[in-house]
C-alpha positions in Angstrom: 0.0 0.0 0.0 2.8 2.2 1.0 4.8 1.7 -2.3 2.0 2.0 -4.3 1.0 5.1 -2.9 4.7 6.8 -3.5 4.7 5.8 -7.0 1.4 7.8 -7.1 2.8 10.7 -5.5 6.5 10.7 -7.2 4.6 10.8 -10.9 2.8 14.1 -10.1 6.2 16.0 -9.8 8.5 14.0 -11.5 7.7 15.1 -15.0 8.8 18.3 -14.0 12.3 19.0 -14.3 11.7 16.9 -17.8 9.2 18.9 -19.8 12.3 21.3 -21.5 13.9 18.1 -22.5 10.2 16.3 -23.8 9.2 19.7 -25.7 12.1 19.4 -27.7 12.2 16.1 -28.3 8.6 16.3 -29.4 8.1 19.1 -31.0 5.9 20.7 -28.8 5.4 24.5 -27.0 5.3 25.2 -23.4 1.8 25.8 -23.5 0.9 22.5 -25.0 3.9 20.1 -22.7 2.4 21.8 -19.8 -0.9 19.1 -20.4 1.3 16.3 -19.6 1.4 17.6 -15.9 -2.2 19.1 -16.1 -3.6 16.4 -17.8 -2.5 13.5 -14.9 -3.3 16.3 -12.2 -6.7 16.5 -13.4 -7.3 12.4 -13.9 -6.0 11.7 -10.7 -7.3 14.3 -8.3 -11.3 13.0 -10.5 -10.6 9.9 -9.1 -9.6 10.1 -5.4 -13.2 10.4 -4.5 -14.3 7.8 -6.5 -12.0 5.4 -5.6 -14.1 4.7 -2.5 -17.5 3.7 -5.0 -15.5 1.6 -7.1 -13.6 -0.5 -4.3 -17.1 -1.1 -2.8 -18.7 -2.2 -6.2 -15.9 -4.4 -7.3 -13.7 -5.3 -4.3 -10.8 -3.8 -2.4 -8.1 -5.7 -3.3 -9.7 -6.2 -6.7 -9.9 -2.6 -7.0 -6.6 -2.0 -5.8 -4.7 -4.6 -7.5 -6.4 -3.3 -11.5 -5.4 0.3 -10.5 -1.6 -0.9 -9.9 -1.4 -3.2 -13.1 -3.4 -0.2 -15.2 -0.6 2.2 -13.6 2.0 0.7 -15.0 0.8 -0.4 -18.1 0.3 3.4 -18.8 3.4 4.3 -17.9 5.2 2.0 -20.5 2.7 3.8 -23.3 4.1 7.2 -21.5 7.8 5.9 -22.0 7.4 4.8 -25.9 5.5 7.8 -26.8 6.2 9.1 -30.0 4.1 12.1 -30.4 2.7 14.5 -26.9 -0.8 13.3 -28.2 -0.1 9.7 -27.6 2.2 11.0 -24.3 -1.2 13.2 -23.1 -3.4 10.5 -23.4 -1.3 8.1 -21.5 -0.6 10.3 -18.7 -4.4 10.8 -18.7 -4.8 7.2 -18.4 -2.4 6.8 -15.8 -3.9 9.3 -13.4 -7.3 7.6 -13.8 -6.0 4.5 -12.5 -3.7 5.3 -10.3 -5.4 8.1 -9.0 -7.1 6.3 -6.1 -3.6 4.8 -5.0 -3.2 6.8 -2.2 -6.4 7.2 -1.0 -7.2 3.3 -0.9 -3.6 2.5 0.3 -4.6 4.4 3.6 -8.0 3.0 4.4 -6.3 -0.4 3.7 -3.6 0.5 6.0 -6.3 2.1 9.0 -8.9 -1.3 8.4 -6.4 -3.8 8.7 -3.9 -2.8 11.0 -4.8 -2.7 14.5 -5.0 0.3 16.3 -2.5 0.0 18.8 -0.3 -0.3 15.3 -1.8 2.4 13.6 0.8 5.0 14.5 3.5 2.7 12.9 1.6 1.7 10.3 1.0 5.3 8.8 4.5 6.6 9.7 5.8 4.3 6.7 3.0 5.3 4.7 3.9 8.7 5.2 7.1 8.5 4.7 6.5 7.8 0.7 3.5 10.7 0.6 5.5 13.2 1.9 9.4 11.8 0.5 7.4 11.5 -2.6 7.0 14.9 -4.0 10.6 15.9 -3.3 12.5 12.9 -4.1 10.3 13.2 -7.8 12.4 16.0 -9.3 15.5 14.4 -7.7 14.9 11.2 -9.6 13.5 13.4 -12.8 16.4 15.2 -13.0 19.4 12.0 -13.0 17.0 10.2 -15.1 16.4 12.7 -17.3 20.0 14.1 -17.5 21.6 10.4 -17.5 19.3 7.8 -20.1 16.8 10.0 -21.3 13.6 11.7 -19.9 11.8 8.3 -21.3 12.9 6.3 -18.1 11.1 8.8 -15.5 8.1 6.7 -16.8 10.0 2.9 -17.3 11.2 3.5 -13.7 7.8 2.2 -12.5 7.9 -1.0 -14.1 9.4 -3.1 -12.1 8.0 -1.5 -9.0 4.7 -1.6 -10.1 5.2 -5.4 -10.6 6.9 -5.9 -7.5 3.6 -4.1 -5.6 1.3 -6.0 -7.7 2.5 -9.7 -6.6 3.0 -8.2 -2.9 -1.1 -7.0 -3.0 -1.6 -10.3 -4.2 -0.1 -12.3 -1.7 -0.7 -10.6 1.4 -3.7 -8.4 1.3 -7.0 -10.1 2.3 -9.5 -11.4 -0.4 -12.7 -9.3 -0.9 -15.8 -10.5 0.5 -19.0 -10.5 -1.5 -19.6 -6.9 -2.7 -21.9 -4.5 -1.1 -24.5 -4.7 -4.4 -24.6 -8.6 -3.9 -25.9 -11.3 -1.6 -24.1 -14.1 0.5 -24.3 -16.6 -2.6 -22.2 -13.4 -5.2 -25.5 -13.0 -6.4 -26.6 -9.3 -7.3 -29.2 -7.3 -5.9 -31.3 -5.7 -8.3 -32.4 -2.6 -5.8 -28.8 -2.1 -5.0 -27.2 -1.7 -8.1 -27.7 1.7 -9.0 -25.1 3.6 -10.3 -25.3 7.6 -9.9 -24.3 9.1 -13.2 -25.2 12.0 -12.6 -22.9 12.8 -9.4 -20.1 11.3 -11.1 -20.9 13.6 -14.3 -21.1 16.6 -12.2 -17.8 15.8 -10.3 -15.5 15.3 -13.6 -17.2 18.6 -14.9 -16.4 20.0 -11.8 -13.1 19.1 -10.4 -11.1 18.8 -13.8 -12.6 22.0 -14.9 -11.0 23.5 -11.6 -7.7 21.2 -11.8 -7.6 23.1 -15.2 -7.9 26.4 -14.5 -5.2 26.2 -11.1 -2.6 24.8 -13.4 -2.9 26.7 -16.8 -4.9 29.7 -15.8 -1.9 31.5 -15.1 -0.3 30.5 -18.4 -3.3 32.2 -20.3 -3.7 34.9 -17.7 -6.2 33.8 -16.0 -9.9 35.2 -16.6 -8.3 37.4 -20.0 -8.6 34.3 -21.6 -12.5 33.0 -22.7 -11.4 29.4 -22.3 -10.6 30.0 -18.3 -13.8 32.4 -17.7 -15.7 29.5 -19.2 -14.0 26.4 -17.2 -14.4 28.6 -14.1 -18.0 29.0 -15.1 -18.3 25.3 -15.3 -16.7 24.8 -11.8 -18.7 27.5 -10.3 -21.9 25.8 -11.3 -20.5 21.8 -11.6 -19.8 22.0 -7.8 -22.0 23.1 -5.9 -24.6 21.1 -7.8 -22.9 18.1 -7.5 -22.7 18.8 -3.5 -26.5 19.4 -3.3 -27.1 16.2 -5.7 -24.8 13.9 -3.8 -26.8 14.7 -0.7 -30.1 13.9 -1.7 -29.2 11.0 -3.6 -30.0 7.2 -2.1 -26.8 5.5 -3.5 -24.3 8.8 -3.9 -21.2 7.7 -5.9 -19.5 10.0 -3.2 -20.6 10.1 0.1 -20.5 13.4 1.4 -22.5 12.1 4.8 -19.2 11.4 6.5 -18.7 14.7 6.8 -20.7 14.8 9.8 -17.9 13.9 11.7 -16.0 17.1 13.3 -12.1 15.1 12.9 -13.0 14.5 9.2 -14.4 18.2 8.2 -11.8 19.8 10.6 -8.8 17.7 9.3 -10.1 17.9 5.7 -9.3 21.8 6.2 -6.3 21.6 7.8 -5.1 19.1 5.4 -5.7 21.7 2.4 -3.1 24.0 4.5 -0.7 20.8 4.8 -0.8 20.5 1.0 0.0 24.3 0.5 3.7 24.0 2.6 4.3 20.4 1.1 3.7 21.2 -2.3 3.6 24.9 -2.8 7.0 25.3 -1.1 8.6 21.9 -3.0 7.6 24.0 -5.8 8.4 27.3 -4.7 12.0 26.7 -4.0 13.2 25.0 -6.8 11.9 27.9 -8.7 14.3 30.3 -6.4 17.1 28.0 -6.6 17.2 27.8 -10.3 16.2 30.9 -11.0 18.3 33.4 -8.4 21.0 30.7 -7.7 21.5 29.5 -11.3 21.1 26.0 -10.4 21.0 22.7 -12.6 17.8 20.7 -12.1 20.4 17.8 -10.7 21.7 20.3 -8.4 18.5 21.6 -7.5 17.3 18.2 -6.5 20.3 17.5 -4.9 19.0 20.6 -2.7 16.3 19.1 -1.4 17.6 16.0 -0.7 18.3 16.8 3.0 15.1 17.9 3.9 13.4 14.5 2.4 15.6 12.5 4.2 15.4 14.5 7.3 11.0 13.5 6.8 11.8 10.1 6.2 14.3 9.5 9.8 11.5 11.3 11.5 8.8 9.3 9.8 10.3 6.5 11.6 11.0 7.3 14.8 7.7 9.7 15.3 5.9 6.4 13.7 6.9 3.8 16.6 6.1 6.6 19.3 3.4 8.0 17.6 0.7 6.4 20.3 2.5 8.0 23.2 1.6 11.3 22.5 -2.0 13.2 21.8 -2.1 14.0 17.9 -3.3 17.1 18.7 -0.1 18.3 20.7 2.0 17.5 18.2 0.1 19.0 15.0 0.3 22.1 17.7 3.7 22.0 17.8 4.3 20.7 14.2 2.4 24.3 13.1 4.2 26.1 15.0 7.9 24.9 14.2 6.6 25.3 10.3 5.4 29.1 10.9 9.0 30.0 12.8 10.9 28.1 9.6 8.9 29.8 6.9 10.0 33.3 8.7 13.1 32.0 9.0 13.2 31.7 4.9 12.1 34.8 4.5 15.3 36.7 5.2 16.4 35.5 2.3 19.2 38.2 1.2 21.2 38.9 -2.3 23.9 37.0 0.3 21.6 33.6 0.2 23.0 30.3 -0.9 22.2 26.7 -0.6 24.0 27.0 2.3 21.8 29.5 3.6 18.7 27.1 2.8 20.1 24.3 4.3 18.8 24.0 7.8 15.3 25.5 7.1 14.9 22.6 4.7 15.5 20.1 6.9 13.3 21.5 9.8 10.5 21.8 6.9 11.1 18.2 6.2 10.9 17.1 10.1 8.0 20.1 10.7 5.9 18.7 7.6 6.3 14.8 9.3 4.8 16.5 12.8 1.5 17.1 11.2 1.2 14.8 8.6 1.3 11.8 10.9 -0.7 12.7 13.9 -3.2 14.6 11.6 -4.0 11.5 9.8 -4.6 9.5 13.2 -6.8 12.6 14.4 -8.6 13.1 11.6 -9.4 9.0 10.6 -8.9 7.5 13.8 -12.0 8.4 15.2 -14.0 7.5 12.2 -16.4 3.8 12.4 -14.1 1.4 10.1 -16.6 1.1 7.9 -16.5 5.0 6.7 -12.5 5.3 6.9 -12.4 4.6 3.2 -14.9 7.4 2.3 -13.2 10.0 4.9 -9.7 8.9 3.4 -10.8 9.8 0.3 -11.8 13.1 1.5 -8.7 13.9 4.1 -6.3 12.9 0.2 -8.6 15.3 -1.9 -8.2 17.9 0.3 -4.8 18.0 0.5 -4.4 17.6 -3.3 -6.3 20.5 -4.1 -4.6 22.0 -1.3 -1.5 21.6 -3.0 -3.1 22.6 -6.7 -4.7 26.2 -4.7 -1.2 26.8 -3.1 0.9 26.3 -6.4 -1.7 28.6 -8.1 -1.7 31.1 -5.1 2.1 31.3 -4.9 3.1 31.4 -7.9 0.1 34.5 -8.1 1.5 36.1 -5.5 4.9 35.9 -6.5 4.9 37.4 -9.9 2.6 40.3 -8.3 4.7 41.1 -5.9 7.8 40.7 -7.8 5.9 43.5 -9.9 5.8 45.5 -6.8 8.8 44.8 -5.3 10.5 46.0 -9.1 8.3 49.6 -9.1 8.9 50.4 -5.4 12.9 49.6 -6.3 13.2 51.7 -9.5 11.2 54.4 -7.7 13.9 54.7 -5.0 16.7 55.0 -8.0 16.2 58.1 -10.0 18.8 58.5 -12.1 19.9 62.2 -10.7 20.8 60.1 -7.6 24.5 60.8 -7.1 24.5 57.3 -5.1 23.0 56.1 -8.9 25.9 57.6 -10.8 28.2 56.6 -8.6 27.4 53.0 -9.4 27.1 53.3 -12.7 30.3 55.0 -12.9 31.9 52.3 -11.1 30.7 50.0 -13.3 31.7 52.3 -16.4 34.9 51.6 -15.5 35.0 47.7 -14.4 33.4 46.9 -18.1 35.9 50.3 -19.8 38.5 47.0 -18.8 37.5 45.1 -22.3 38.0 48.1 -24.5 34.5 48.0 -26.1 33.1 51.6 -27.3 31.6 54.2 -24.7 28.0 53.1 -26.1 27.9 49.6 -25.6 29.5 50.2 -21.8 26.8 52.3 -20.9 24.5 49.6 -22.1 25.6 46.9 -20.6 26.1 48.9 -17.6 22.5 49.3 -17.5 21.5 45.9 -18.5 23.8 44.6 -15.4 22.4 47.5 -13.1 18.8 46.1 -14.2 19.2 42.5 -13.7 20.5 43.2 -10.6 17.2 45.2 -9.4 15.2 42.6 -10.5 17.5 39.7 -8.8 16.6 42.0 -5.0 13.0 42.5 -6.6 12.5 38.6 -6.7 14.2 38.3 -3.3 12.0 40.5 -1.8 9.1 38.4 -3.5 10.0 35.6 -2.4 10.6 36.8 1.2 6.6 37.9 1.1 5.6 34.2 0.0 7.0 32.6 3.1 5.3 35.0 5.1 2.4 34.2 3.3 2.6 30.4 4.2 3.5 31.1 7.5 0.4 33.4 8.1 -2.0 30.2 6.7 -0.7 27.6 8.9 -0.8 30.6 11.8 -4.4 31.1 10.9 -5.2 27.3 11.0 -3.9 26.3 14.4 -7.7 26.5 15.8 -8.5 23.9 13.9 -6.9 21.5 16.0 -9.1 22.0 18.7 -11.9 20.8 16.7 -9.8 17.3 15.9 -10.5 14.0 17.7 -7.9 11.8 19.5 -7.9 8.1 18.9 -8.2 5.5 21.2 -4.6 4.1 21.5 -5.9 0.4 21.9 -9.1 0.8 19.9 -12.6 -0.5 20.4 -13.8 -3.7 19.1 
């Protein structure tokens, strides 16, 4: 379950540092390489609340095992693509099925494993879901600087097999399904199947996956196509929310949010997603872009900090049921909102150096949540809805992640705007501190023996891209903040968690 669910996770971001190398090799523009990312957002973030219908109408392990053999088989058609149709349509297909990976992996994990395990248990699930979306551009970048940007998808062969026979020998067989009787045979008045909400949730959460991830390509509502999607969405979801809870065999069962851990940790979980994914993605961006780093090097970056999630994984795991969940998602958001400040005095001084420790603590501060919030937020649940409220706690957090991207990287080129007026503002050029730099610089580039002309041009050019290097620093200074003030804001949500019984009831 645990494997599986990485794999899941380590395909949304590992396509990544690859799509330069694929739009090349393809043929294609930014705008259209972007779908390969968009496109298996949008399939798999449909599916994770269906995953729960479809285990129930055709068997857990059933369900689980198809999704892992489907996964892989779509990520060999990803690897021998020869056009970005054929490569769209595959990734498509693979984030249909493997989609409700992670979701199902977890509700395996919570109804099979005894309580008093549970902690354990979802410390080595975590450690994939959370290693997962930083190790991705690690592995994307070797593999796609070493044998080709090909093998980020071939890479899951031989672990999706591996999963596949392990699922098949040790998870337990499915009983008869919910839609049939004691003898397998079907029941007619059971066997419903709501169209309708599942209709109205692919209108209304790809529409939405759609416009987070491209809308800031087209710029946003400028374009018709994204005022039209968001239209969609507007309408699509709020329907489908009034249609699921009318209807007497929902295809996704919104009823379980009548629990106060589910809805409360749902929320909270949409925060967790921001830091883990809007900062993975955040700070690749700055090291690449203001430290001039290789995607290998930026990966090699990160590295650290997804270690540093993975020791802690381990040892917060086996002494996860000494401590309330509560207390340590307390603590947990409050380590996170003191290391985001602590990013944000970034300087023009800043190296990887500099990023170093925060990383790690983000690493060990994202683990303090993740863990205990999944034991608050499930634990309390009846065993029979964990699948339906594990579906909802992954959801969240994926669109969490999807809203942060889109809000940061929003945020960012605004105020890198901002930052850039305010700066050139301050630096008229009758400012004799202005001339004095310039005349400095006069004279370092006067060194090559180019014509007056062309110094004071590239004078200008190097005074400018220095402006906009402290304009970005300053930009990215007010996005940490930014995440820090969220996870500030959501620390009274923990009150409204539940705590698990360590032992569990029968």
């Amino acid at each position: 379950a645990a494997v599986a669910a990485m794999l899941e996770v380590i395909d949304v971001s590992i396509c990544n540092v690859a799509l330069p190398h694929i739009q090349s090799n393809l043929g294609a523009t930014l705008a259209e390489v972007g779908w390969v990312v968009t496109g298996y957002a949008m399939a798999s973030v449909v599916m994770i609340p269906l995953s729960e219908w479809l285990s129930e109408r055709f068997g857990q392990r059933t369900y689980f095992v198809f999704s892992l053999l489907g996964f892989t088989a779509a990520s060999v058609l990803c690897g021998l693509a020869p056009s970005l149709p054929w490569l769209v349509a595959a990734r498509l297909t693979q984030g249909l099925l493997g989609g409700g990976l992670m979701p199902k992996g977890q509700a395996i994990m919570f109804q099979v494993v005894p309580k008093a395990l549970q902690g354990m248990a979802q410390g080595v699930f975590g450690i994939g879901v959370l290693v997962g979306p930083v190790l991705g551009p690690t592995l994307g970048g070797f593999l796609t600087d070493g044998p080709g940007w090909r093998w980020i998808f071939f890479i899951n062969v031989p672990f999706g097999l591996l999963t596949v026979l392990m699922a098949l020998a040790f998870m337990p067989p499915d009983p008869a399904p919910a839609w049939a009787d004691a003898a397998g045979q079907p029941l007619r008045a059971s066997r419903a199947v709501d169209w309708t909400g599942i209709l109205l949730l692919v209108a209304g959460l790809a529409s939405l996956q759609v416009v987070l991830e491209q809308g800031r390509q087209y710029d946003w509502f400028a374009s018709a196509w994204i005022r039209q999607l968001s239209l969609l969405c507007a309408i699509a979801v709020p329907t489908f929310v009034w249609w699921e809870w009318r209807s007497p065999h929902p295809a996704v069962d919104l009823r379980v949010l009548r629990h106060r851990s589910l809805a409360a940790g749902s929320i909270f979980s949409m925060v967790l997603g921001m830091g883990l994914y809007g900062t993975v993605f955040v700070v690749p961006i700055f090291a690449q872009s203001v430290l001039h780093y290789t995607a290998t090097q930026t990966g090699l970056m990160m590295l650290p900090g997804a270690l540093a999630s993975a020791v802690t994984m381990g040892v917060l795991g086996k002494n996860a049921h000494r401590f309330d969940p509560r207390l340590l998602i307390l603590v947990g958001a409050a380590a996170m909102v003191a290391t985001m400040l602590n990013l944000a005095t970034i300087n023009p001084d800043s190296s990887d150096q500099s990023l170093y420790w925060p990383l790690i603590l983000r690493g060990i501060t994202t683990v303090m949540m993740f863990l205990p919030l999944s034991l608050a937020t499930l634990g309390p649940l009846p065993r029979a809805e964990v699948g339906s409220g594990s579906g909802f706690y992954n959801l969240s957090r994926q669109l969490g992640g999807t809203f942060g991207i889109a809000a940061l990287t929003v945020v960012l080129d605004h105020q890198m705007a901002v930052h850039r007026a305010r700066l050139v503002e301050l630096m008229p050029l009758t400012s004799p501190q202005l001339q004095e730099r310039l005349w400095r610089m006069h004279e370092f580039l006067g060194q090559g023996g180019e014509g007056g002309d062309l110094i004071r041009r590239r004078a200008l050019e190097l005074l400018d891209h220095q402006l906009q290097r402290q304009a970005a620093l300053l930009a990215y200074a007010d996005v940490f903040r930014l995440v820090a003030l969220v996870f500030a804001l959501a620390i009274p949500l923990v009150l409204l968690l539940g705590k698990p019984s360590p032992q569990g009831a029968p």
